[in-house]
C-alpha positions, -999 to 999 in steps of 0.1 A, spaced: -210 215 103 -227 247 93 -210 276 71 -212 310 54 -188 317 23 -184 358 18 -171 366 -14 -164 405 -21 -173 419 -54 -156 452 -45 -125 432 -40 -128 450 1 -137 448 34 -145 477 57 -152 473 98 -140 486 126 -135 467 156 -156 477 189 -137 499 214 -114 516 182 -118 544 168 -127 550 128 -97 575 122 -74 546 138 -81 528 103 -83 494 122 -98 465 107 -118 435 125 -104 411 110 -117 382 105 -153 398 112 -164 388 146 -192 364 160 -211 389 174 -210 414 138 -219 379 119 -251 374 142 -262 406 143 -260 410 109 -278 379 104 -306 395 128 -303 421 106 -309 408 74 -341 390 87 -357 426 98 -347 443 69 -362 422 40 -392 409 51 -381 372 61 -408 376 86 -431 364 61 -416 334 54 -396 323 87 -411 334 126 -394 353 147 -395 320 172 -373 304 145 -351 332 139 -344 330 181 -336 297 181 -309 294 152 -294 326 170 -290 307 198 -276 275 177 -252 294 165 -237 314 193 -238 281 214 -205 278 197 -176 296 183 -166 297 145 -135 288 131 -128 310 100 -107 303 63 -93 335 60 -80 342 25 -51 362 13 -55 398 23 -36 434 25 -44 463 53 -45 494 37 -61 528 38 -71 560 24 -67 596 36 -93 627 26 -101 653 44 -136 665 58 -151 696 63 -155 707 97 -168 735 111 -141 764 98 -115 742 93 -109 705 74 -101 676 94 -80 645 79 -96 612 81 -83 579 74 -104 551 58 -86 516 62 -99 485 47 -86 450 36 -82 445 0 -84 408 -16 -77 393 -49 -110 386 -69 -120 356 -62 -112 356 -28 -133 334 -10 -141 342 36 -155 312 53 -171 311 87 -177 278 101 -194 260 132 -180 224 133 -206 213 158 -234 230 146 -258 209 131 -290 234 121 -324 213 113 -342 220 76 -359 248 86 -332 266 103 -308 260 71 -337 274 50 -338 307 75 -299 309 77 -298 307 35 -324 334 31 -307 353 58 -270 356 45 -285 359 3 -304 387 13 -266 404 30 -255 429 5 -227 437 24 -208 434 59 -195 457 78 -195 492 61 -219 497 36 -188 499 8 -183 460 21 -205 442 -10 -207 410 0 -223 377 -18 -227 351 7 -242 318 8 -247 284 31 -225 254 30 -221 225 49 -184 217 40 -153 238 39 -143 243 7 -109 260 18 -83 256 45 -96 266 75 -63 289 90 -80 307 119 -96 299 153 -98 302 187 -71 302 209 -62 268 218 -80 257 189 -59 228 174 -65 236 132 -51 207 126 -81 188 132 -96 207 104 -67 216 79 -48 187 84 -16 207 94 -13 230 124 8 265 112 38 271 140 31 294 166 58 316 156 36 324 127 9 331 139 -10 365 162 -32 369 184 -66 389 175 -90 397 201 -127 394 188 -164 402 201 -181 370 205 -219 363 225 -217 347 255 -233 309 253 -270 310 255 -265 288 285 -243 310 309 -263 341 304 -275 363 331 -298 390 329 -290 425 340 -305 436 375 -330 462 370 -310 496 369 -312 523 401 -321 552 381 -292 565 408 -270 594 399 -243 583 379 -254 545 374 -270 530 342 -301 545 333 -323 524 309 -324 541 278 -363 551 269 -385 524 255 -359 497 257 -363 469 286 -333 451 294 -321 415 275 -337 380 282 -314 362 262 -284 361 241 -311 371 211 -324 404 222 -289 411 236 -278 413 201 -310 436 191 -296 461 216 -289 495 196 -257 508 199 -275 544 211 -284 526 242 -252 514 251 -238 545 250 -269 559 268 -264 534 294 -226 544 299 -216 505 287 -182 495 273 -189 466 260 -228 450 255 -248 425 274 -240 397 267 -209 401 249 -171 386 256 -138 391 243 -122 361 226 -90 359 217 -79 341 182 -51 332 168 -44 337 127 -13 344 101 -4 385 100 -12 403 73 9 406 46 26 440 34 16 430 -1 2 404 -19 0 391 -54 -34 381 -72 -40 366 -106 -52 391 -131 -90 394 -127 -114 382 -158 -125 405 -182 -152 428 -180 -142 430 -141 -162 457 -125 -141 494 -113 -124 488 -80 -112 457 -84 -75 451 -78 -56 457 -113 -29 429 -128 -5 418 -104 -25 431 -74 -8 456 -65 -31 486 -67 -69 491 -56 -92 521 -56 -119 525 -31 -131 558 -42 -140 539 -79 -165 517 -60 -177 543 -35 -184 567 -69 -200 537 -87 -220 525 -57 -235 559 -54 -239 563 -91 -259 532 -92 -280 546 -72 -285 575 -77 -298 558 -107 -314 533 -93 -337 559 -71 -341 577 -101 -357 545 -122 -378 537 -92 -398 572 -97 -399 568 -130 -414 533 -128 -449 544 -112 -436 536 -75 -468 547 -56 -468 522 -29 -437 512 2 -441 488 31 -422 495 64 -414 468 92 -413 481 127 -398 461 150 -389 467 189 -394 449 226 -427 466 232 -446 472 201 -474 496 195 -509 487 200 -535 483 174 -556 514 193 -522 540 189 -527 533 150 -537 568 148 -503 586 168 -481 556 153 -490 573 118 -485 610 133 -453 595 144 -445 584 108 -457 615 96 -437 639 112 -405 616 102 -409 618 67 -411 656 73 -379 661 87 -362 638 64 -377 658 30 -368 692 46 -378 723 45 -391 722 6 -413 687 19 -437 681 -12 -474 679 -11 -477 643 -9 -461 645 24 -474 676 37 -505 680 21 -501 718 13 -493 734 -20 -463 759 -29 -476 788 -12 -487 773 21 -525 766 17 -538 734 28 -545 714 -5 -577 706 -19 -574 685 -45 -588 653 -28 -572 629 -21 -539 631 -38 -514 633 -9 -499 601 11 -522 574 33 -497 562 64 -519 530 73 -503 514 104 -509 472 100 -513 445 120 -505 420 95 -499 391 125 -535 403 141 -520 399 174 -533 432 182 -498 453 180 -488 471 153 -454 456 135 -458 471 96 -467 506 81 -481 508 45 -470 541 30 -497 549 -5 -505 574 -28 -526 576 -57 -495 592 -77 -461 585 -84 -434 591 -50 -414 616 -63 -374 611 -58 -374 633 -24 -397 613 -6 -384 579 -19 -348 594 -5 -369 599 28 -387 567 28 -357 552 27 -337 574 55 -361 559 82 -343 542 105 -351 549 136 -392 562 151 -391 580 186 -425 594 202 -428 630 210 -436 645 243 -474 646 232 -474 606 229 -496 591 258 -478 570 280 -437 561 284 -420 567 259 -411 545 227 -388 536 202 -389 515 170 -364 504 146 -378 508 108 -368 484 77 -382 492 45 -393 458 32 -401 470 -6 -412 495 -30 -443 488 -50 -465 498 -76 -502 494 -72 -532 499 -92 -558 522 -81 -576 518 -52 -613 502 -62 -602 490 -95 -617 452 -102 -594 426 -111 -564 448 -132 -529 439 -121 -516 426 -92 -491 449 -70 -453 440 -80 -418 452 -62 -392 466 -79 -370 449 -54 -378 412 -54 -404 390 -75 -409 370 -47 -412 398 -22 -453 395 -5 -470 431 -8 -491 442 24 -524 423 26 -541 457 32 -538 460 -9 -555 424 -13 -575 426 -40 -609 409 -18 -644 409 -25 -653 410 15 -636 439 37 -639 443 73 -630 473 91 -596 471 113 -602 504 127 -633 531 132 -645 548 104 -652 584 117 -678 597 94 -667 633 77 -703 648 76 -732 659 99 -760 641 99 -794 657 91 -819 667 116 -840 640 105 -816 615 118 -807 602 80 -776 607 64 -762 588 93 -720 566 92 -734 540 70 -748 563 42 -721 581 44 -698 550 44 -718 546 10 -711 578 -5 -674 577 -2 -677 545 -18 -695 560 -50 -668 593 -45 -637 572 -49 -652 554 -77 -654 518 -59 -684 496 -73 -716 498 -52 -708 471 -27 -737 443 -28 -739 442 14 -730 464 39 -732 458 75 -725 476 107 -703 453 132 -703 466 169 -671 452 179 -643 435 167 -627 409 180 -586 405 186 -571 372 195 -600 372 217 -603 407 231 -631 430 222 -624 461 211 -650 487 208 -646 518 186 -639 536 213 -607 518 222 -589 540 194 -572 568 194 -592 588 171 -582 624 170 -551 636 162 -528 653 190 -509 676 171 -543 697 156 -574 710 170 -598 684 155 -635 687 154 -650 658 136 -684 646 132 -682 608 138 -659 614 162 -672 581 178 -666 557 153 -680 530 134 -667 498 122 -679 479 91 -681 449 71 -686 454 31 -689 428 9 -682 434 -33 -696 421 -61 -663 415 -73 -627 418 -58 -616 452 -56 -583 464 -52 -568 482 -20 -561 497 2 -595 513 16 -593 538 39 -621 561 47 -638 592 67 -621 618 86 -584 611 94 -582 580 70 -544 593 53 -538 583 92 -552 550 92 -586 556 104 -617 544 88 -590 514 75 -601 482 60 -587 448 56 -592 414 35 -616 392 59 -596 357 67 -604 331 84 -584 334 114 -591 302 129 -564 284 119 -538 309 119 -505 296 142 -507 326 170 -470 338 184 -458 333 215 -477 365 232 -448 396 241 -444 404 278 -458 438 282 -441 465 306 -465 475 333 -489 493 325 -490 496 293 -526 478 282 
């Protein structure tokens, strides 16, 4: 047996089911299979798990667990709601809000009675569910952690589900209802969508997205697409009816401990208020935003993660892509770290001061799956506010080729040293002590370019002053030591393929660019000491040209299974 034990520091649960609307003030209760995976998909996305447990991994206990369905102890609980109104258009529309509420130390468990998960896979699934800070709604704390026993009467299961094999008693079934949930077809019995006619009225295949393999990218299926596609109900997906005790009118907890946190249900359990923990939620932070600027946050790492990712040669339009994101989501006053103009509309010249977007290929597989976001200064709180408001990256109609979309996570916040400084600190989160920083930041003592430095300056008619001297004078500009070898590389190699500079991308769509080493160089510079990062250099470099990274010894590096590319798009 595997298991997950929720407890709720809020003292409530918000989620509606699928097919209901939010005004309805429904509850999916117990949450579903298919919220609990796709949550757990979720979590490994959205805080860097990557870096400790693959992707291959993360498939496979996915599959595990939706081989089989869960059988849940469901704890005391009482449906109720709220009712505000909303500003809409001239008018104010009522809305209700409806939740469970549960005593304090209420205590959900989800169980798989034949699920045995190997060590790794328990590892994954514990890192998974204690990185969960809540489940359904975002008001739906949660504290969650892996057992292999249940620790309370299990009281809710499938239908025809005998509980007494687990409980030791079977409830009658005159006490109990029946409560359709949204569970992932087996692994086994799943079939593949037919390609879609593109016919008038049939499903369309939203833009960028390719249809399902398996149960695991079923679940990775945005809920955009589905409605896009016109779909009910997702791949994949089947309704399952279980059977558990109706919820009470009322209920009656013990009085919670002392120094219990606002929102928690008072003596006697009779009373609980939502908008307490919504206020302190957003008061915490509101403060916590406000401490991260204040703590020297100049640094944020970005995980990009869909079926077809972006290739290493796009690093220049992925950044553009970024770019123009972080515009919209800062607004019209957008600061000049973002847009790189000061109050009055001129283009800034004081160096280098505004934000690097350095796309990374931190698996070098030749596809883009991180963006390091760095300044030299302190984010201010309106673009940590954006940084963290990026969801979601589509291409705009100047991208070359179909188009794409990405789903962000923003791994971590970070502070980091300056850029050239030898030895000093090492980069720390503000999130997690354990949480790895981008390797573009290093420090190293031996840097190899990971895409063409475009050198900013013309070359003299005497044919000096050519990429490599100038390579040498941004050094000296920026302050970096004067590197003890430097050497010119003519390609660079990618899990075997050869990419030339002239692979990239290296002029920017959106501006009329005329750039003197607009052919590109690449680069291999080696310190006298380790230096810190990130490097970037040349023209377009705040757009991930002219970027460097730590050399490693790829040999004996475990490559991923390679990604099945749409036609046409090497």
């Amino acid at each position: 047996m595997i298991g997950i034990e929720f407890r709720f520091p809020a003292g409530a649960y918000h989620a509606t089911p699928w097919g209901r609307h939010v005004n309805e003030a429904e509850v999916e209760w117990p949450p579903s299979p298919w919220r609990l995976l796709r949550a757990l998909i979720a979590a490994w996305h959205r805080y860097g798990l990557a870096d400790r447990h693959s992707e291959a991994l993360l498939r496979e206990t996915v599959h595990q667990l939706a081989s089989s369905l869960p059988v849940y102890a469901l704890p005391p609980a009482v449906h109720a709601h709220t009712r505000h109104y909303m500003p809409t258009g001239d008018k104010p529309t009522l809305v209700f809000d409806g939740f469970l509420r549960f005593g304090r130390d209420a205590v959900l468990g989800v169980y798989w009675p034949q699920v045995e998960l190997p060590d790794a896979a328990r590892w994954l699934l514990q890192d998974a569910v204690a990185s969960m800070s809540y489940l359904g709604r975002a008001e739906s704390w949660v504290a969650a952690e892996v057992v292999t026993q249940a620790c309370c009467e299990i009281n809710c299961g499938p239908l025809g589900t005998d509980l007494a094999l687990f409980s030791g008693a079977s409830p009658p079934e005159t006490e109990m209802e029946y409560v359709p949930l949204l569970a992932p077809e087996p692994p086994a019995h799943f079939q593949p969508p037919p390609p879609p006619a593109g016919k008038r009225g049939g499903r369309k295949q939203g833009a960028g997205h390719g249809a399902p393999r398996d149960i695991y990218e079923a679940l990775l299926v945005d809920t955009n697409q589905l409605q896009e596609e016109k779909r009910n109900l997702p791949l994949g997906a089947r309704w399952v009816h279980y059977v558990r005790k109706p919820l009470p009118e009322s209920a009656q907890w013990p009085e919670p401990a002392s120094g219990s946190s606002p929102g928690a249900p008072a003596a006697g359990g009779s009373s609980y208020a939502p908008a307490l923990a919504v206020d302190a939620w957003r008061e915490a932070e509101a403060a916590r935003i406000r401490h991260t600027a204040l703590r020297g946050i100049n640094a944020a790492r970005l995980a990009l993660t869909s079926r077809v990712m972006p290739r290493l040669v796009d690093a220049l339009d992925v950044a553009e892509v970024v770019h123009l994101a972080l515009l919209k989501h800062c607004g019209e006053n957008a600061p000049l770290l973002v847009s790189g103009r000061e109050a009055d509309g001129s283009v800034s010249v004081r160096g280098h001061e505004h934000l690097f977007i350095l796309p990374e290929d931190a698996d070098m597989d030749g596809r883009l799956d991180h963006v390091l976001l760095y300044a030299r200064v302190s984010f201010p709180e309106t673009v940590i506010r954006a940084i963290q408001s990026l969801q979601e990256l589509g291409t705009p109609d100047w991208w070359p080729g179909p188009a794409r979309r990405w789903r962000v996570y923003l791994e971590g916040f970070f502070h980091v040293p300056n850029a050239g400084a030898a030895g000093g600190d090492r980069p720390w989160s503000t999130w997690s002590a354990g949480l790895a920083a981008s390797n573009l930041l290093g420090p190293a003592r031996r840097w190899v370019s990971a895409t063409p430095y475009l050198h900013p300056w013309h070359r003299k008619r005497n044919g000096r002053f050519d990429a490599m001297e100038q390579m040498l004078k941004e050094l000296q500009l920026r302050g970096f030591p004067a590197p003890s070898r430097i050497k010119e590389l003519p390609v660079r190699e990618v899990r075997g393929a050869r990419l030339f500079p002239q692979r990239f991308r290296r002029v920017r769509y959106a501006k009329r660019q005329h750039i003197p080493g607009v052919r590109g160089t690449f680069f291999e510079i080696e310190f006298p000491e380790p230096v810190q990062g990130p490097l970037a250099f040349g023209a377009n470099c705040h757009f991930g040209m002219g970027l460097y990274i730590p050399e490693l010894d790829v040999s004996n590096l475990a490559w991923p299974a390679s990604r099945e590319q749409e036609a046409g798009d090497a």
